[in-house]
N, C-alpha and C positions, 0 to 999 in steps of 0.2 A: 973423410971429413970434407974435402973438396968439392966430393960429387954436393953434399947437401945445402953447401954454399953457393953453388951452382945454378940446386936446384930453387933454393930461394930466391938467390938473384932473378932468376926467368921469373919466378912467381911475380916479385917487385914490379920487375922490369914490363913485364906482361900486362897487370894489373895497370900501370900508372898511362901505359900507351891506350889500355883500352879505357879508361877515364877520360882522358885527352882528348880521344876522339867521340865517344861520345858528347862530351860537352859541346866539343865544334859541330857536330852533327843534326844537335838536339834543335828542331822546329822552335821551339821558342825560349825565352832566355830562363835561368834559372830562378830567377823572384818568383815567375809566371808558373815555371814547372813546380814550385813550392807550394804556390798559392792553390794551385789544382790539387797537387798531393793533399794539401791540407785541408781543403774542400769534399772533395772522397774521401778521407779517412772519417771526417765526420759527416758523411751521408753514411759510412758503411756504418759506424757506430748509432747511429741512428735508426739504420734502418736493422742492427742485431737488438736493439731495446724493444724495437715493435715486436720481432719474434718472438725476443723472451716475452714479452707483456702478453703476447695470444697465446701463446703457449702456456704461459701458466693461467690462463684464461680455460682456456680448452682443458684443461687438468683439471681444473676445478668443478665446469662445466659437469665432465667426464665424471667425477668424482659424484657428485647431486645427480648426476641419472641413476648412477648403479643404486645408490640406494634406494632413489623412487625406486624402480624397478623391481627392488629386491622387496618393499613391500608392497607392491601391489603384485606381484606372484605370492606372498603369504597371504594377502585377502582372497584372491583368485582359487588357491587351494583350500580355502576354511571355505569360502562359499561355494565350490565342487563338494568338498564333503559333505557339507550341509547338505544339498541337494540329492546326491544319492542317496544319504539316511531318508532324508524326504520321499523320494522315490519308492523307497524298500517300504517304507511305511504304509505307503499307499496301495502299492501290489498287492502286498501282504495276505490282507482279507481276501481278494480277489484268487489267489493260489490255488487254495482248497477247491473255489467252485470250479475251478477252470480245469482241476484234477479230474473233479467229479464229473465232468461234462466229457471230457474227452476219454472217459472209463464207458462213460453211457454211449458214445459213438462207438466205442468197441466192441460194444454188448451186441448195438443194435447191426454191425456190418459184420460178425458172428451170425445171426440171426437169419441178415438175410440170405450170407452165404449159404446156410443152412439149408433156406430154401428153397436158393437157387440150384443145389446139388439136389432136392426131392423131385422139386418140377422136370428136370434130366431123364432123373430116371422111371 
């Protein structure tokens, strides 16, 4: 029980020497050091309202992009699709001749091979 008596005393005792001397130390008086403490506390209060204010600024901001966004990637995909259907549509007719034309160059380079092995021999 002594030691913690002790140890508190030094705590006290500790404590009240190093108040002491900071006061006598302190650049300028304590109205002065108040009046600054109380000055910064409300610049710093001040200046955590800004943040919050941008902050929930920017959240909101953040919040109206995604959804632009999210619909114009839903237009963006209906008019790709669109366009391919379009696409397909258009080839379409074109398939067949394009079949038949490239059957007739196979006809025709058959043929000449053809004759390119008679004329050989």
């Amino acid at each position: 029980m002594s030691r913690a008596k002790s140890l508190l005393l030094g705590i006290f005792v500790g404590g009240v020497v190093s108040a002491t001397a900071t006061l006598l130390s302190a650049p300028a008086s304590g109205r002065d050091t108040r009046l600054k403490l109380k000055d910064q506390a409300t610049e710093w209060k001040e200046l955590l309202e800004g943040l919050k204010r941008d902050g929930l600024k920017l959240k909101d901001q953040l919040a109206k992009t995604s959804k632009e966004s999210s619909a114009l990637i839903k237009d963006l995909t209906r008019e790709m699709k669109s366009s391919v259907i379009a696409w397909k549509e258009s080839v379409e007719p074109h398939q067949e001749s394009i079949k038949d034309y490239l059957e007739q160059i196979e006809v025709s380079l058959k043929e000449l091979e053809e004759k390119v092995k008679k004329n050989k021999k």
